[in-house]
C-alpha positions as CSV (number, residue, x, y, z in Angstrom):
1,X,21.6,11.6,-8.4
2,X,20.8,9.5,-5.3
3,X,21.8,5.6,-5.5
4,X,20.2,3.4,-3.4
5,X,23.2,1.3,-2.9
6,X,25.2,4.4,-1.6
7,X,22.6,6.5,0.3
8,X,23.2,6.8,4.0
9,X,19.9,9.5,4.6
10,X,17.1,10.8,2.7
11,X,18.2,14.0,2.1
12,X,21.7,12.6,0.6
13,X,19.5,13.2,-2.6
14,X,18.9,16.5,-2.3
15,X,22.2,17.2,-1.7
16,X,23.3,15.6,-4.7
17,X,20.6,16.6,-7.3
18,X,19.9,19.4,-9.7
19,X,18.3,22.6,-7.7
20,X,15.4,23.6,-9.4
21,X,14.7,20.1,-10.0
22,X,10.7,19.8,-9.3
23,X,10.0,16.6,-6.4
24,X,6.7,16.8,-6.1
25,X,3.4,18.9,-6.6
26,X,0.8,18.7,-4.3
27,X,-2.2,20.2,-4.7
28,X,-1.2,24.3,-6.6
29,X,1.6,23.9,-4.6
30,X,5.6,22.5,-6.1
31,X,8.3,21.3,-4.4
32,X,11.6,21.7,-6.3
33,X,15.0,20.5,-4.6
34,X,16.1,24.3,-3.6
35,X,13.0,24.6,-1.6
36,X,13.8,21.3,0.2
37,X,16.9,22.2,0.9
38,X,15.9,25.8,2.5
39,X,13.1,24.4,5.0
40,X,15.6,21.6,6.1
41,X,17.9,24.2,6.5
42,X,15.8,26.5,8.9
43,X,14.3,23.9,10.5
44,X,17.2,22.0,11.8
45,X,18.2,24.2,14.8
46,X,14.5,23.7,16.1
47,X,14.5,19.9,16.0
48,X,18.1,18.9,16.8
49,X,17.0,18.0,20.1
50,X,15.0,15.1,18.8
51,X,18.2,13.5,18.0
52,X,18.1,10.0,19.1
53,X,14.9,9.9,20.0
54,X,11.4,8.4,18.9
55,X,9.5,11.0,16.9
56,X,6.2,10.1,15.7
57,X,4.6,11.3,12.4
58,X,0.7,11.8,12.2
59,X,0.0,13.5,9.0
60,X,-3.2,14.3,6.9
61,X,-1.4,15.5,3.9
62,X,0.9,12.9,1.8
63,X,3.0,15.9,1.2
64,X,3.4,16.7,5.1
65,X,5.1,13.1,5.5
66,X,7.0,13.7,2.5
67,X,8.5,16.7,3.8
68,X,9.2,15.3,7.1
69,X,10.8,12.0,6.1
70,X,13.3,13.7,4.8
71,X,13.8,15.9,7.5
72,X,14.2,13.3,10.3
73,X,15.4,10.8,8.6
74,X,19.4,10.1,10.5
75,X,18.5,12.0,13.3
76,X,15.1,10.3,14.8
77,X,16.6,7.4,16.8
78,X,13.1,5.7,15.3
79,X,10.6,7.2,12.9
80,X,6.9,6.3,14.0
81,X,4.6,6.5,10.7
82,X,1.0,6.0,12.0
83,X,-2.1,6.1,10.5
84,X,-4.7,9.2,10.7
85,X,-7.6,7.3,10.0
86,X,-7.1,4.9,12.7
87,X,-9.3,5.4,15.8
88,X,-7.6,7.4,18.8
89,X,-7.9,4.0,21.0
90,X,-5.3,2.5,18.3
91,X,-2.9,5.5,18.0
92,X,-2.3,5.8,21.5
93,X,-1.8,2.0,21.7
94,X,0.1,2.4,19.1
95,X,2.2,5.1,20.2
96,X,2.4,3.4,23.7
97,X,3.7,0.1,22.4
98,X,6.6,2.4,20.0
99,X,7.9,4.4,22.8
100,X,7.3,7.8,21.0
101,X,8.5,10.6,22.3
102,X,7.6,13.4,20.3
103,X,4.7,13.4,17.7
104,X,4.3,16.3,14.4
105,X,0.9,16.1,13.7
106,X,-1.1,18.5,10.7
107,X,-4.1,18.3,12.1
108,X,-5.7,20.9,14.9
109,X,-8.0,18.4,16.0
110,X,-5.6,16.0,17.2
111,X,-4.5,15.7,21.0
112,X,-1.4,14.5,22.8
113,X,-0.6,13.5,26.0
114,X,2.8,13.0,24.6
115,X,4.9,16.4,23.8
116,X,3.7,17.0,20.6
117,X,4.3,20.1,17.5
118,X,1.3,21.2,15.1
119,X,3.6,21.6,12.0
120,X,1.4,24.2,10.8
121,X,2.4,26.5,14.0
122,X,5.9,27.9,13.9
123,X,8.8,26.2,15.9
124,X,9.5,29.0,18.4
125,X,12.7,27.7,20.5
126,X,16.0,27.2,18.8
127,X,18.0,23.6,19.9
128,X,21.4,24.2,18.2
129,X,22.4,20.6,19.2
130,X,25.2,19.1,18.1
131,X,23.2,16.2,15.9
132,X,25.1,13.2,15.6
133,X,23.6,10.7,12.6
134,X,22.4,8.2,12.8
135,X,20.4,5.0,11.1
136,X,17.0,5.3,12.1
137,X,14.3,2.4,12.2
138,X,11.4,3.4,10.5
139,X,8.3,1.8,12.5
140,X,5.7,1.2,9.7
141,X,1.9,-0.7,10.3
142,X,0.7,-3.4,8.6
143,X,-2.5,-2.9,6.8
144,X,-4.9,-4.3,9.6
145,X,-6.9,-5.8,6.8
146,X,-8.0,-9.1,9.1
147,X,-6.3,-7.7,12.5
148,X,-5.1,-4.9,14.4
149,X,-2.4,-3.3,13.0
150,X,1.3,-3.8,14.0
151,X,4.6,-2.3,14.0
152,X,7.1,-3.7,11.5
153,X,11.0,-2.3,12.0
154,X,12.4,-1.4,9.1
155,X,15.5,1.3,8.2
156,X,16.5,3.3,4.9
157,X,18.3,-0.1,3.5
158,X,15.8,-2.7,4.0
159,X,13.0,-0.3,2.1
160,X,15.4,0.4,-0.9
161,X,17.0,-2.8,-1.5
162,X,15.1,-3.7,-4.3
163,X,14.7,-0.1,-5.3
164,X,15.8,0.5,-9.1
165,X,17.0,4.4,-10.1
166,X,14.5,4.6,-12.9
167,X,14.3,7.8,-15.8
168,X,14.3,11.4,-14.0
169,X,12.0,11.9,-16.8
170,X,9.2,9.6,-15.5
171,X,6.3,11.4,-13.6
172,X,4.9,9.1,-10.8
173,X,1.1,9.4,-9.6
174,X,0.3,8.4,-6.1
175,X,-2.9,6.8,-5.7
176,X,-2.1,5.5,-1.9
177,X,-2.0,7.0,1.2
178,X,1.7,7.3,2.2
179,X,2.0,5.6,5.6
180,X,1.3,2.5,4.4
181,X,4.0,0.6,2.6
182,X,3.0,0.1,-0.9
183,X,3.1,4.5,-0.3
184,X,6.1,4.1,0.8
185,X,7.6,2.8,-1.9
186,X,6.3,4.8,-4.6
187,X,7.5,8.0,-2.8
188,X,11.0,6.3,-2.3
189,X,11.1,5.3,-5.8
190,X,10.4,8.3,-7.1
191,X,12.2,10.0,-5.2
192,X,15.6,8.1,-5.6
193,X,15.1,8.2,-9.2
194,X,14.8,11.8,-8.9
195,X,11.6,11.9,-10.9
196,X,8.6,13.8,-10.3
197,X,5.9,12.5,-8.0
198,X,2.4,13.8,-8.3
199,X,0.6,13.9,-4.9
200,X,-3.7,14.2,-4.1
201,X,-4.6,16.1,-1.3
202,X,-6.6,14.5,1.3
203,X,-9.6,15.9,0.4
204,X,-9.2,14.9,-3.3
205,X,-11.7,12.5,-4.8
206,X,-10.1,9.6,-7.3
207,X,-11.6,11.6,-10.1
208,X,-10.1,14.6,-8.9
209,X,-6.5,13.3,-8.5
210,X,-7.1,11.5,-12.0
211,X,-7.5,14.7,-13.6
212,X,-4.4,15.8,-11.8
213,X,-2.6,13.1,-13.2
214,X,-3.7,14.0,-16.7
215,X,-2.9,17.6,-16.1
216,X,0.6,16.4,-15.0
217,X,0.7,13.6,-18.1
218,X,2.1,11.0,-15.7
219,X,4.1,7.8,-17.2
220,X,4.0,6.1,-14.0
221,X,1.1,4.6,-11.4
222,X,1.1,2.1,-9.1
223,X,-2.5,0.6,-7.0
224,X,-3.8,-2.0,-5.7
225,X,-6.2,-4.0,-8.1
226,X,-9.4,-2.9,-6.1
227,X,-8.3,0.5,-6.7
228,X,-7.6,0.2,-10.5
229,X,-10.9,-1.2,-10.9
230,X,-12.1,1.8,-9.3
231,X,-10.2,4.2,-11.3
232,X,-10.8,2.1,-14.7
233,X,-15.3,3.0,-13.5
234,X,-14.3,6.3,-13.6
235,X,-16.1,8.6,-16.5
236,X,-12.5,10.0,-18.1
237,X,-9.4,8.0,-17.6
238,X,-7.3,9.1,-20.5
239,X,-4.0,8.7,-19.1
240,X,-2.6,8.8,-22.4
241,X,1.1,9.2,-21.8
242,X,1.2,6.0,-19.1
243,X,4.0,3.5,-20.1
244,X,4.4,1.7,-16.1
245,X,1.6,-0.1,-14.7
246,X,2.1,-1.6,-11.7
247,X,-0.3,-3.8,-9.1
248,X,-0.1,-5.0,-5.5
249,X,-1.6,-5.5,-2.1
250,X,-4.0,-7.7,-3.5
251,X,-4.3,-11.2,-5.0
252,X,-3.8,-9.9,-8.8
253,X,-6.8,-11.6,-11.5
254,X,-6.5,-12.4,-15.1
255,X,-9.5,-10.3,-15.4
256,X,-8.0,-7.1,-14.0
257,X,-4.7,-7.8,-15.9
258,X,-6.9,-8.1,-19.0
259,X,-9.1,-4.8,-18.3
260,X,-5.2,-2.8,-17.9
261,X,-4.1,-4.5,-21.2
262,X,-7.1,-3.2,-22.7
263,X,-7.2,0.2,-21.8
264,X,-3.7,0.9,-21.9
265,X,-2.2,-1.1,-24.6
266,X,1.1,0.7,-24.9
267,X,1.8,0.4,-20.8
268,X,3.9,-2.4,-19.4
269,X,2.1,-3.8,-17.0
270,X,3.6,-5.6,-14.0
271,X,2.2,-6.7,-10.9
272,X,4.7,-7.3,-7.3
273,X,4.6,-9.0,-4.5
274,X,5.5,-6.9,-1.4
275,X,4.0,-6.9,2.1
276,X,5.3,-4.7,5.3
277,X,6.7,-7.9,7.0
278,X,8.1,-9.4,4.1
279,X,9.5,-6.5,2.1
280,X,9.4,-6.5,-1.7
281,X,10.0,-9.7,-2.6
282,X,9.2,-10.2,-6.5
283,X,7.5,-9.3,-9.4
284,X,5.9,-10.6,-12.2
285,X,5.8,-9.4,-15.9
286,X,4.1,-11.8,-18.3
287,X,0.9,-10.5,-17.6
288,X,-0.7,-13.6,-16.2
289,X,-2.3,-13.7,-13.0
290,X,-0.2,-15.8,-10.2
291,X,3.8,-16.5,-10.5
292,X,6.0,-18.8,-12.1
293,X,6.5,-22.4,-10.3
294,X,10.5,-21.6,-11.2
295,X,10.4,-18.9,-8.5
296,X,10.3,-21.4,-5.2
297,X,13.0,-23.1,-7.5
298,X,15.2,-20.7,-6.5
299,X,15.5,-19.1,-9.8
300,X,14.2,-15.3,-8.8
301,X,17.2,-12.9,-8.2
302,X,18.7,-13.3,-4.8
303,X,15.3,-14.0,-3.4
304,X,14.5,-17.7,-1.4
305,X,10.8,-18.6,-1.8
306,X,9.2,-22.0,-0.4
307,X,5.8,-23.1,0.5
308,X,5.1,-24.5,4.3
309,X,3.5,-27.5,5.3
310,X,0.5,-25.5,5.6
311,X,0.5,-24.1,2.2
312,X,1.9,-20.6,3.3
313,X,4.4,-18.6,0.9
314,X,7.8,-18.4,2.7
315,X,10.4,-15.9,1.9
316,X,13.5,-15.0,3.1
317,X,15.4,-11.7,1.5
318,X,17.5,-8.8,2.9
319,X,14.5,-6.3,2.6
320,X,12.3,-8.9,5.3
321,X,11.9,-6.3,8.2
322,X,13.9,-7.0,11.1
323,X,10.4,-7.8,13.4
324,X,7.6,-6.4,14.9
325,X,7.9,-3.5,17.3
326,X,7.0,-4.6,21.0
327,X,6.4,-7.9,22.4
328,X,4.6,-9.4,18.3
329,X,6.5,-11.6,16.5
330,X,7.0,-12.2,12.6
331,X,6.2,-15.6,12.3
332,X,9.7,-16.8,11.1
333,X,10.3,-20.3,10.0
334,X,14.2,-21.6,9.3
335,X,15.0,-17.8,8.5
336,X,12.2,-17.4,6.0
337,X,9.2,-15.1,7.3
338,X,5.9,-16.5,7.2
339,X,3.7,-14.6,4.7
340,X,0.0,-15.7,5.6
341,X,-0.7,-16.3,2.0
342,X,-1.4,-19.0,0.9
343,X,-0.8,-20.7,-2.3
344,X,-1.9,-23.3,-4.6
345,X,0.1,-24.5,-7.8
346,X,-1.3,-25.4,-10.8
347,X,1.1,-27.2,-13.5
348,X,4.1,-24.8,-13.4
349,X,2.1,-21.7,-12.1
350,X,1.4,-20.6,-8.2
351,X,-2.1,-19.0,-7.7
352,X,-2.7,-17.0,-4.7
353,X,-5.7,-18.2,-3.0
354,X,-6.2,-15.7,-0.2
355,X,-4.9,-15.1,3.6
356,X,-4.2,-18.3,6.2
357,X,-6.4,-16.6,8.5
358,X,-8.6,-14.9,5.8
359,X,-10.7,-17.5,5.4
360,X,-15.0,-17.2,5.5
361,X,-16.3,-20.5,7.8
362,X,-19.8,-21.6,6.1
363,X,-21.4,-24.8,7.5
364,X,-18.0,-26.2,8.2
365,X,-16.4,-25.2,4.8
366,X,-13.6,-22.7,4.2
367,X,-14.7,-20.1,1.8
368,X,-12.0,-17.8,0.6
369,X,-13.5,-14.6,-0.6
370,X,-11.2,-14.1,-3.6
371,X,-12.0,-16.9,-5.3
372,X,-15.7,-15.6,-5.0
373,X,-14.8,-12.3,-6.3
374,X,-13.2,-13.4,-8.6
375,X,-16.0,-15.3,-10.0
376,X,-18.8,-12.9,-10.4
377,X,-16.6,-10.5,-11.6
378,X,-16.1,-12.7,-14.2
379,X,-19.8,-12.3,-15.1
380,X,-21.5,-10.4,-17.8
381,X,-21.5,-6.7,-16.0
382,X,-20.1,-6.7,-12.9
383,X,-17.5,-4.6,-12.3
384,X,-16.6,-5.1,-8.7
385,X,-17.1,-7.5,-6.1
386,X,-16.9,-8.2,-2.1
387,X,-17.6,-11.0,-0.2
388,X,-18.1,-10.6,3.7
389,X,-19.7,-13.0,5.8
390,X,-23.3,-12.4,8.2
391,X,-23.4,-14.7,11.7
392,X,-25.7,-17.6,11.6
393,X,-26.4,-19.2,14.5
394,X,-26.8,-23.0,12.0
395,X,-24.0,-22.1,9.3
396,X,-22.0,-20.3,11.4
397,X,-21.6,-18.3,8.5
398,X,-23.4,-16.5,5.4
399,X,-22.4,-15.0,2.6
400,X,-23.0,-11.5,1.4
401,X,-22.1,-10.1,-1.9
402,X,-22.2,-6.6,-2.4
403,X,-21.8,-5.9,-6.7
404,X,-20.7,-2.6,-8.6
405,X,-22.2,-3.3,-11.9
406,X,-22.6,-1.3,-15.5
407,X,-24.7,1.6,-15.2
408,X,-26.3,0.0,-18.7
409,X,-28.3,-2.0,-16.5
410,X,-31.5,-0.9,-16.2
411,X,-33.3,-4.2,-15.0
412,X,-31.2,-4.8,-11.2
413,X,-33.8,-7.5,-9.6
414,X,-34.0,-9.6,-13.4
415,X,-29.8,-8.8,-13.1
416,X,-29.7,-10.6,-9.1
417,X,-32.1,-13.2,-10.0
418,X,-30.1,-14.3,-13.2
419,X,-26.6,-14.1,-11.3
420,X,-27.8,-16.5,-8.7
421,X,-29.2,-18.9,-10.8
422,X,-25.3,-18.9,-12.5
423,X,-24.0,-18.9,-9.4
424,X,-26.3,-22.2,-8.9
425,X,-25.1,-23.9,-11.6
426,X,-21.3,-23.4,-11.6
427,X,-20.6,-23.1,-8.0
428,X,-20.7,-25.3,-4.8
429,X,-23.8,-24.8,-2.3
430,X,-21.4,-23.4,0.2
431,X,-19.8,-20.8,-2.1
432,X,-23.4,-19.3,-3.3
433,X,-24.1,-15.8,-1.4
434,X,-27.3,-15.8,0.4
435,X,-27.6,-12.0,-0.2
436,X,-26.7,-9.4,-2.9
437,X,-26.8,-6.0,-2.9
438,X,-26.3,-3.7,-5.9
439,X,-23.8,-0.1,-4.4
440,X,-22.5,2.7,-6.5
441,X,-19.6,2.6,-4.8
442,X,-17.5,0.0,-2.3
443,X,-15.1,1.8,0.2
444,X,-11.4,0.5,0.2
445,X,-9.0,0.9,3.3
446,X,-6.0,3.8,3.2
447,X,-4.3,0.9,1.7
448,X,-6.5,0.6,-1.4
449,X,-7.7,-2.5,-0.3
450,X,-11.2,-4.2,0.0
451,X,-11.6,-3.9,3.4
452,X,-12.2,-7.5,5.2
453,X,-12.3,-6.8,8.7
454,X,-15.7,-5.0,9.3
């Protein structure tokens, strides 16, 4: 079995594993260690000449990336993970500012200018190349959830660091898209654990890959709290046989925490703090919203935490990314990378508040969303929450809320009319939404997040 600590390339594991050992199942379609093994094997004299150069991925599928991860990983000079969903002005720029040189794409309505492979067409020219090895960088996005996206460097190493071989027994689900880096990490847990990883198609609604996961009686799911809330509206759950729980990308609530524990009372439940500058830095497992004050103490593992002057989490770790890709910077400070998230401490506990530059202005006054959400979900009914601002030409500012609430309500205009009036009572002038609207549904990024920048 792979180690973390020991693994030079991706497909190290495969080489080192039980062969009929099943990977991962995507749609009717399974992925044992043998089968791995046999594409790598054919495909290698068809891509040997991308040796030291910058090969970008474009995929659809989760499984397409999967597959070709491990295929390029140590011979790629750099491994270029972008985005589908991102608009074609982005991906070029992106591409532009990453010096790709080749892209594998799934999908027939893409177009290059760059040299570029539909992976669904075969590979007709043979490249028997003498491939040297190599440590590629893996160029990964951020989410773009109050900005444009950048390119964070990162290698094999820095994304493992913290990575823990867990039970081949356990059956992951994935619930994000794998670009990003909370996907990331699932697949590369799983897969250095040698455990199974259950994988949605694209075109697979939560339901549907839910009942996947039941199908599969997976122990293990990671999300970020907008998309367990999402998942725990669903008709049928079940999930019976899930013992991991794990949250991040988001500021983490009590309330959340409290739904989890109350639905899946035999689950540990743990919720991390990881970002695609900072790496995984920590995580936290007494089922309280927030983190322990002792953690900027210096008391976390080999991790360095501190808050800046302007109230923004520091960290410095060996899984930080070694910087942005192009002429961006990682806000670095003394060694420790910037976060953007700030924190407030309360007693011996430290709250996450929302991003530096996350903030709603409103007549003058900084509004964090979170805090807002937070709050009416906290009322009688509502099940999700989302707070964006509307221009005004005198505030600046206003506030919209837009509500998932329980289908039991049959009275919505009595529901709005007695949420403001709580919202009046409890809450500054400022933080009161001047609209609300009631949806069935509120659309998260390919990060599973709320998305803020719209």
């Amino acid at each position: 079995m792979m180690s973390n600590q020991n693994s030079q390339y991706l497909f190290h594991s495969l080489e080192k594993s039980k062969k009929n050992k099943i990977l991962f199942i995507s749609g009717s379609s399974t992925f044992d260690i043998d089968s791995l093994i046999e594409e790598r094997k054919k495909l290698l004299p068809y891509i040997s000449f991308l040796s030291k150069k910058n090969v970008a991925l474009i995929f659809r599928e989760n499984i397409n990336l999967v597959r070709y991860l491990i295929l390029l990983d140590g011979i790629a000079s750099s491994i270029i993970i972008i985005p589908i969903e991102i608009s074609e002005k982005i991906k070029n720029e992106l591409l532009k500012k990453s010096d790709a040189q080749f892209i594998f794409y799934d999908d027939a309505k893409l177009n290059f200018d760059i040299e570029s492979h539909n992976i669904n067409n075969c590979l007709k020219k043979r490249n028997d190349i003498q491939i040297n090895y190599l440590k590629s960088k893996w160029l990964i996005t951020t989410s773009g959830t109050t900005g444009s996206p950048k390119l964070v460097i990162h290698d094999l190493k820095s994304l493992t660091i913290s990575t823990k071989i867990n039970d081949q027994n356990a059956i992951w689900g994935l619930l994000y898209r794998l670009e990003k880096f909370a996907g990331l990490q699932v697949f590369l847990q799983s897969y250095l654990s040698n455990s199974c990883l259950i994988i949605p198609q694209s075109n697979e609604s939560l339901d549907k890959s839910v009942e996947k996961f039941n199908e599969n009686y997976i122990t293990h799911l990671s999300g970020t709290p907008s998309l367990w809330r999402k998942l725990l509206m669903l008709k049928k759950v079940e999930l019976n046989n899930l013992k991991n729980i794990t949250l991040g990308g988001e500021t983490v609530k009590e309330n959340i925490l409290s739904a989890l524990k109350k639905k899946f009372p035999k689950a540990k439940i743990r919720h991390i703090y990881a970002s695609s500058e900072a790496g995984v830095g920590f995580s936290v497992t007494d089922g309280l919203a927030g983190f322990p004050r002792s953690y900027i103490e210096g008391s976390y593992k080999n991790l360095k935490m501190k808050i800046s002057k302007t109230s923004t989490l520091l960290i410095k770790s060996n899984s930080n990314a070694k910087d942005y890709y192009g002429d961006d910077k990682i806000k670095i400070e003394d060694g420790y990378i910037d976060t953007g998230d700030l924190i407030e401490i309360k007693k011996n506990r430290c709250y996450f508040i929302g991003r530096e530059n996350g903030s709603i202005n409103v007549g003058g006054n900084k509004i964090f969303p979170e805090a807002l959400e937070e709050f009416l979900e906290n009322y009688p009914n509502v099940k999700m929450a989302k707070i964006t601002p509307r221009k005004s030409s005198i505030m600046g500012n206003l506030l919209e809320a837009t509500l998932i609430i329980s289908r039991g309500v049959l009275d919505e205009k009595k529901f709005i009319s007695e949420l403001r009036e709580h919202c009046r009572k409890n809450l500054n002038k400022e933080m009161i939404p001047s609209f609300f609207y009631i949806k069935d549904s509120i659309e998260l990024s390919s990060s599973g997040k709320l998305k803020r920048n719209e």
